[in-house]
N, CA, C and O atoms as CSV, one atom per row, in Angstrom:
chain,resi,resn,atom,element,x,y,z
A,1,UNK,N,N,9.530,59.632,66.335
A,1,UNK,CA,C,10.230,60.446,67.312
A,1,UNK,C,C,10.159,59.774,68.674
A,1,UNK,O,O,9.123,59.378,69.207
A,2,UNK,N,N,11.312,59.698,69.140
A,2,UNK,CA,C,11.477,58.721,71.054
A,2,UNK,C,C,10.790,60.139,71.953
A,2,UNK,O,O,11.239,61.282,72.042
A,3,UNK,N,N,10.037,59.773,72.310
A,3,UNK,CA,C,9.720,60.744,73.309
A,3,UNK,C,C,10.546,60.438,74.926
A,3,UNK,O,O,10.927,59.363,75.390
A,4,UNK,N,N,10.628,61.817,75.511
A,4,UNK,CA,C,11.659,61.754,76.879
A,4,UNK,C,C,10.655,62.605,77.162
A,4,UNK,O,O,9.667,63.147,76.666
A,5,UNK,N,N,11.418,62.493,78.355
A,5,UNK,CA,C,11.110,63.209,79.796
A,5,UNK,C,C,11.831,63.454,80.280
A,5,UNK,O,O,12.841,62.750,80.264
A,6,UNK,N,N,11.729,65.172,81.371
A,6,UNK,CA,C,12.914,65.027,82.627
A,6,UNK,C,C,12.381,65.635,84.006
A,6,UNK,O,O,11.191,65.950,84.001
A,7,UNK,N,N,12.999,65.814,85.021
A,7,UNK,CA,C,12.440,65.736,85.967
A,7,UNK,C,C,11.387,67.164,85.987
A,7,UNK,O,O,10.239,66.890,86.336
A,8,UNK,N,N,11.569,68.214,85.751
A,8,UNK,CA,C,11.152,69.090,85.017
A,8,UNK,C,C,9.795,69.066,85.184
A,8,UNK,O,O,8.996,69.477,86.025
A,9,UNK,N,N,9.743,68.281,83.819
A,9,UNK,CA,C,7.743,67.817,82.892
A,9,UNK,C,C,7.606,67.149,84.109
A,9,UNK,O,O,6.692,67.716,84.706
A,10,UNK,N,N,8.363,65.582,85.258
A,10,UNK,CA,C,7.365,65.098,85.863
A,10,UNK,C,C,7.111,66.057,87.276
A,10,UNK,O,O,6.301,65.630,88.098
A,11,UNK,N,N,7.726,67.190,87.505
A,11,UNK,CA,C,7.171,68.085,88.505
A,11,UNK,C,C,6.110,68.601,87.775
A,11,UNK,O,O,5.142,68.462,88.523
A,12,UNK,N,N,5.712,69.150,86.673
A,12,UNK,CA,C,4.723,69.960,86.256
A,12,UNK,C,C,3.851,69.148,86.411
A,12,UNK,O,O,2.694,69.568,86.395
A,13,UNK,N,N,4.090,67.761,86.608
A,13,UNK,CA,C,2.888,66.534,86.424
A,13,UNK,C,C,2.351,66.734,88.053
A,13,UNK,O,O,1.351,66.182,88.512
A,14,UNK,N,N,3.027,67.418,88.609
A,14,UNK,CA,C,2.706,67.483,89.730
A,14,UNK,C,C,3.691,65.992,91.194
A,14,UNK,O,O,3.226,65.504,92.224
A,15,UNK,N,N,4.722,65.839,90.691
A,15,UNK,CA,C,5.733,64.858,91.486
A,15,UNK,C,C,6.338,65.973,92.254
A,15,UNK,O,O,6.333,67.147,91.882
A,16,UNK,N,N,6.862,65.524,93.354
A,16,UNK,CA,C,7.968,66.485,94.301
A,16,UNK,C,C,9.419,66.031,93.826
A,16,UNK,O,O,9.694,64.871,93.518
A,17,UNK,N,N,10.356,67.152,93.806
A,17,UNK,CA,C,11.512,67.357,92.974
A,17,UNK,C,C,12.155,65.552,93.329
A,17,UNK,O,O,12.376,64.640,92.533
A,18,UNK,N,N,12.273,65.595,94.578
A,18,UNK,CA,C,13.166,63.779,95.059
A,18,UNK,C,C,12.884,63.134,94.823
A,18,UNK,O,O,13.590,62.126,94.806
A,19,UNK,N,N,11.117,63.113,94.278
A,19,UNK,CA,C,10.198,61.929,93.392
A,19,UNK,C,C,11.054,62.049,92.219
A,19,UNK,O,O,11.962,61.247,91.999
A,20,UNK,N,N,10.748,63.164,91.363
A,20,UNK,CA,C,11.157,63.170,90.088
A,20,UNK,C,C,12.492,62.584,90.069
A,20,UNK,O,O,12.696,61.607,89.349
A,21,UNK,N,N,13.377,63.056,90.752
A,21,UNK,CA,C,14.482,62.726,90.811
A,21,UNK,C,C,14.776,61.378,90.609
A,21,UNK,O,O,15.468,61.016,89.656
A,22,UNK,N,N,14.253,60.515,91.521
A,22,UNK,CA,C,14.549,59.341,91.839
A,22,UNK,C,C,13.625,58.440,90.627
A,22,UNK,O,O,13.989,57.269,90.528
A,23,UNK,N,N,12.845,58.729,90.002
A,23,UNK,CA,C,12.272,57.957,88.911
A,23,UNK,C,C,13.238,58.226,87.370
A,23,UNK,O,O,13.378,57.386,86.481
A,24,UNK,N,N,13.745,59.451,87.382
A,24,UNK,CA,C,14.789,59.537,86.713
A,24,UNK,C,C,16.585,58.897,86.386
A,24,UNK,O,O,17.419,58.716,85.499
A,25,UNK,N,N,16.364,58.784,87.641
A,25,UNK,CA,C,17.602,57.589,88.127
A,25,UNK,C,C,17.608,56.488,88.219
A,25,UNK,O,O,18.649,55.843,88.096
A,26,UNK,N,N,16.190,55.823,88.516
A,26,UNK,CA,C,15.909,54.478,88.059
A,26,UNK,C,C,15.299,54.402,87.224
A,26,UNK,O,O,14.377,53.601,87.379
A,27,UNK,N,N,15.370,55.261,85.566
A,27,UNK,CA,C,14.948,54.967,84.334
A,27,UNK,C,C,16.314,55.151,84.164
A,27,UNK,O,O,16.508,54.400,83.208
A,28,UNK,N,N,17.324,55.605,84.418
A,28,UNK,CA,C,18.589,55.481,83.620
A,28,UNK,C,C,19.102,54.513,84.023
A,28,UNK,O,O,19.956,54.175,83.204
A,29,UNK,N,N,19.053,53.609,85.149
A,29,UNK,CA,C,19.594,52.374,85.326
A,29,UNK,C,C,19.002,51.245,84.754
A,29,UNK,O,O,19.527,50.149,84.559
A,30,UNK,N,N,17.613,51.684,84.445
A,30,UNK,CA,C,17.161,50.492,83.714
A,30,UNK,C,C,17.666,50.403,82.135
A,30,UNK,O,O,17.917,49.332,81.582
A,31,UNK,N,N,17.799,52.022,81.348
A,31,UNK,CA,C,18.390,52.090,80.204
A,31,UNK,C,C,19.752,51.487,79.924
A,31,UNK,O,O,20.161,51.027,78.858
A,32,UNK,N,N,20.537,51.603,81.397
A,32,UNK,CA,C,21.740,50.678,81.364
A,32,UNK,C,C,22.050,49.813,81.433
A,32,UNK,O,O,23.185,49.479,81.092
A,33,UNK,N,N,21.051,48.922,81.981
A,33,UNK,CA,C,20.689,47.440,81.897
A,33,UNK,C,C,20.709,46.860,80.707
A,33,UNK,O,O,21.440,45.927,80.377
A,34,UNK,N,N,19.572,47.633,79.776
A,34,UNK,CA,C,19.077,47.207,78.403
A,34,UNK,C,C,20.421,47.494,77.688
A,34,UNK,O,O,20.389,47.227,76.487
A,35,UNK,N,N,21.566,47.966,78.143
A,35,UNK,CA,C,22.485,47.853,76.975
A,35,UNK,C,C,22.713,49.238,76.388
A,35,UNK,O,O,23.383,49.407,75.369
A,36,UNK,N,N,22.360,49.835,76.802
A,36,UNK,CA,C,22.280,51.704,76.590
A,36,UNK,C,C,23.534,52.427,77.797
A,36,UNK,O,O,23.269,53.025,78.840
A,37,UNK,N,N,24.720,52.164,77.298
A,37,UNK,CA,C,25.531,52.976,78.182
A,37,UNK,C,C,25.588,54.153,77.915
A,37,UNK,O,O,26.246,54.919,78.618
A,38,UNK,N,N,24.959,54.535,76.912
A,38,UNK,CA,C,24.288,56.502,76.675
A,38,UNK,C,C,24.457,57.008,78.179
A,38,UNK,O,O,25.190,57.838,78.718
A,39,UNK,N,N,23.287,55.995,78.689
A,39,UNK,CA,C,22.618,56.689,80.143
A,39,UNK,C,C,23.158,56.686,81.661
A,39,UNK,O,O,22.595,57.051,82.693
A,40,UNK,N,N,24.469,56.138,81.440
A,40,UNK,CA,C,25.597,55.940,82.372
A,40,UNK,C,C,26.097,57.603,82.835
A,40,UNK,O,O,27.227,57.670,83.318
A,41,UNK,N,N,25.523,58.564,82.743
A,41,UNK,CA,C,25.995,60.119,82.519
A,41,UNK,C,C,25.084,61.052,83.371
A,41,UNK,O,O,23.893,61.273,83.156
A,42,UNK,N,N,26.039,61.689,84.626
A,42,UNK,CA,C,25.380,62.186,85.410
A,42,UNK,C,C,24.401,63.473,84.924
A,42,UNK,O,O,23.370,63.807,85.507
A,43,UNK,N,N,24.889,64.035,83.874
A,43,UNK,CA,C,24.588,64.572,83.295
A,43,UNK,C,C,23.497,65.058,82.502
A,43,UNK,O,O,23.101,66.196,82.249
A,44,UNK,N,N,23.041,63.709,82.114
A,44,UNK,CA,C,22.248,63.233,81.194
A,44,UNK,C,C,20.799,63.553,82.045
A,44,UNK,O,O,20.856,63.444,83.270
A,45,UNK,N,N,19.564,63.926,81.447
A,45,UNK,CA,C,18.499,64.481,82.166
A,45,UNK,C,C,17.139,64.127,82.082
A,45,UNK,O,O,16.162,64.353,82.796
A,46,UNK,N,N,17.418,63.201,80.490
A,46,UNK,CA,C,16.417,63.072,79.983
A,46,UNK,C,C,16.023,61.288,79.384
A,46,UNK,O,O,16.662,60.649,78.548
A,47,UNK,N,N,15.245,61.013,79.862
A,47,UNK,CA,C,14.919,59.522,79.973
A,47,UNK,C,C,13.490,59.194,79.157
A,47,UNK,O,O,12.535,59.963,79.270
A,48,UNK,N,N,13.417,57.890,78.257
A,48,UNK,CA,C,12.204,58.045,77.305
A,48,UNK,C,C,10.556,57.770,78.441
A,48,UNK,O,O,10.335,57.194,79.507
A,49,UNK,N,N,10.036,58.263,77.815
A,49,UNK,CA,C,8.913,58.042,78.604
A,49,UNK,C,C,8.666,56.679,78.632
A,49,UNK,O,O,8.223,56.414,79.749
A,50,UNK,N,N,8.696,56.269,78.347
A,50,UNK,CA,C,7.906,54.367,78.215
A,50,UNK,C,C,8.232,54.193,78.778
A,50,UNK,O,O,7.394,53.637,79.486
A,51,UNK,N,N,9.972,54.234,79.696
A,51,UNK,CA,C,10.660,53.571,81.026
A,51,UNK,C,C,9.946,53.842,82.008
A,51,UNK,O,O,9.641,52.955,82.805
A,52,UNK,N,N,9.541,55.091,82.155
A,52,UNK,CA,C,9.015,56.040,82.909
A,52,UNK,C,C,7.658,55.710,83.172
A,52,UNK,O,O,7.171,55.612,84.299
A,53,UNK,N,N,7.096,55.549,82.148
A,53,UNK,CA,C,5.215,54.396,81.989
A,53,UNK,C,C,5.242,53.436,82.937
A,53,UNK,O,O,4.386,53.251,83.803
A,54,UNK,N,N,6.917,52.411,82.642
A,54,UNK,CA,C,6.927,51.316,83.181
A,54,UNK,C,C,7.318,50.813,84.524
A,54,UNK,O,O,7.193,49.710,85.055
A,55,UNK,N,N,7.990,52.296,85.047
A,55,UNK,CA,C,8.631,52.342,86.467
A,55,UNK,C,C,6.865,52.742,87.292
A,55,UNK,O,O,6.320,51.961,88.072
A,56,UNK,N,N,6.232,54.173,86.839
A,56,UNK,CA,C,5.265,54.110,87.465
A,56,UNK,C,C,3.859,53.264,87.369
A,56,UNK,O,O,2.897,53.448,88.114
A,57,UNK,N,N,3.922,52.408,86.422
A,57,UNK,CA,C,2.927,51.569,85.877
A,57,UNK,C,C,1.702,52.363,85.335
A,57,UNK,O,O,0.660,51.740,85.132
A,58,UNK,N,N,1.767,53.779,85.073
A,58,UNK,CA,C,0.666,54.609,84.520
A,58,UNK,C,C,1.052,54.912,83.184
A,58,UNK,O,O,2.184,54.689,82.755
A,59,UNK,N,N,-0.014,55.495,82.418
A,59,UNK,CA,C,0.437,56.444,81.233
A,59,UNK,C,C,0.642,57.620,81.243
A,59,UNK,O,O,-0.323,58.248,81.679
A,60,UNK,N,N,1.574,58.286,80.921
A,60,UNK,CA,C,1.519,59.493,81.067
A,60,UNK,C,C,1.033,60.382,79.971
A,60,UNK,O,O,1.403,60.054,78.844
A,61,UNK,N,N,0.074,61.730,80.100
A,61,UNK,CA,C,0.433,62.877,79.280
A,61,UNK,C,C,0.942,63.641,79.105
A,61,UNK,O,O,0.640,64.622,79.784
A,62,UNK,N,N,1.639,63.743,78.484
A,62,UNK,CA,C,2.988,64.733,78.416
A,62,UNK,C,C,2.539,65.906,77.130
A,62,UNK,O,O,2.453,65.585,75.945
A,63,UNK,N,N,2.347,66.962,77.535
A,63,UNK,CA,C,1.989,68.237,76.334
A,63,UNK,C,C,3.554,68.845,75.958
A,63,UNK,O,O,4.208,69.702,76.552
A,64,UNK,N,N,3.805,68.243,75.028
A,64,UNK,CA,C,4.775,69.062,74.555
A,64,UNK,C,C,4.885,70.652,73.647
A,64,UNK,O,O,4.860,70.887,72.439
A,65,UNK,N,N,5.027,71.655,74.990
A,65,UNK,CA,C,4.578,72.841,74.245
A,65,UNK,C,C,6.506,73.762,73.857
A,65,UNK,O,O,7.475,74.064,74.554
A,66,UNK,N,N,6.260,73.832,72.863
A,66,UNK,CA,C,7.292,74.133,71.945
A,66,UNK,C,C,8.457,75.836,71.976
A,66,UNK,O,O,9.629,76.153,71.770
A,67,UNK,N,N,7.057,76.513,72.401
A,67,UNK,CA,C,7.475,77.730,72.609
A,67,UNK,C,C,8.009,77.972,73.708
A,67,UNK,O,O,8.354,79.134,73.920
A,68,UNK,N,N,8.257,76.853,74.825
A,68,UNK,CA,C,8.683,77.266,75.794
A,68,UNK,C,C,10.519,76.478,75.588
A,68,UNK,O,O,11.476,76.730,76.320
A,69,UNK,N,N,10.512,75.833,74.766
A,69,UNK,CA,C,11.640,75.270,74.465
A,69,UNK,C,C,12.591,76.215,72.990
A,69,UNK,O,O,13.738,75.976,72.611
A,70,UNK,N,N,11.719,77.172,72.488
A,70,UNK,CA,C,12.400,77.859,71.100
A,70,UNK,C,C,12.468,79.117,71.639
A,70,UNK,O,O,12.902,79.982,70.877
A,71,UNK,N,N,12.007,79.619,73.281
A,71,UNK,CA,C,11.469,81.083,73.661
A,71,UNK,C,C,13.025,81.357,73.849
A,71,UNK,O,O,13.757,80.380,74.009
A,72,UNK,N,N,13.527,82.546,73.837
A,72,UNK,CA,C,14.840,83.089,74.086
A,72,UNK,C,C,15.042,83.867,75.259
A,72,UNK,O,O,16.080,84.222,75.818
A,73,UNK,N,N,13.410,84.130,75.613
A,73,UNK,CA,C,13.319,85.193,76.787
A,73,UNK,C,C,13.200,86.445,76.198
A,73,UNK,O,O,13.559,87.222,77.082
A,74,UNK,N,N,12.911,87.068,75.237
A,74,UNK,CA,C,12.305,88.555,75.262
A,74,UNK,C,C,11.302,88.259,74.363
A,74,UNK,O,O,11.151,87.916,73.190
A,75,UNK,N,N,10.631,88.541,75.425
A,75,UNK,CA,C,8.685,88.622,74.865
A,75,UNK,C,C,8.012,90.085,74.959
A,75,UNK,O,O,6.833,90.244,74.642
C-alpha cells in the first residue's frame, strides 16, 4: 500500500496551514518531475509520504486512524 499524506495529517503533526501547504506543492512538483503527471492537478491533495520524508529530511509518523475516515457523522 503507497502511503500519502495531506495537508490535513501534516497540521495534526503540528505544521501551520502555509507550511503544510507549501510542502504539499513542492511534493507535487517533484512527483511531476519524476514523470507522474497524475500530480499536475490543483485538486489533487494528497502526496506519498516518502516525497514528503524527502522534502523535510525527517521520518514521519503518520497514525492512520480509520474511523475517522469510514465515520459518517452520527455517533
Amino acid at each position: 500500500m503507497n502511503r500519502t499524506i495531506s495537508k490535513n495529517e501534516l497540521m495534526k503533526l503540528g505544521y501551520k496551514q502555509h507550511t503544510s501547504v507549501s510542502i504539499i506543492r513542492q511534493a507535487k512538483q517533484i512527483m511531476v518531475k519524476q514523470g507522474y503527471a497524475f500530480y499536475n492537478n490543483k485538486r489533487l491533495g494528497r502526496v506519498p509520504i516518502s516525497v514528503v520524508e524527502e522534502i523535510l529530511g525527517i521520518t514521519l509518523q503518520v497514525n492512520y486512524d480509520t474511523s475517522e475516515e469510514t465515520s459518517n457523522g452520527t455517533n
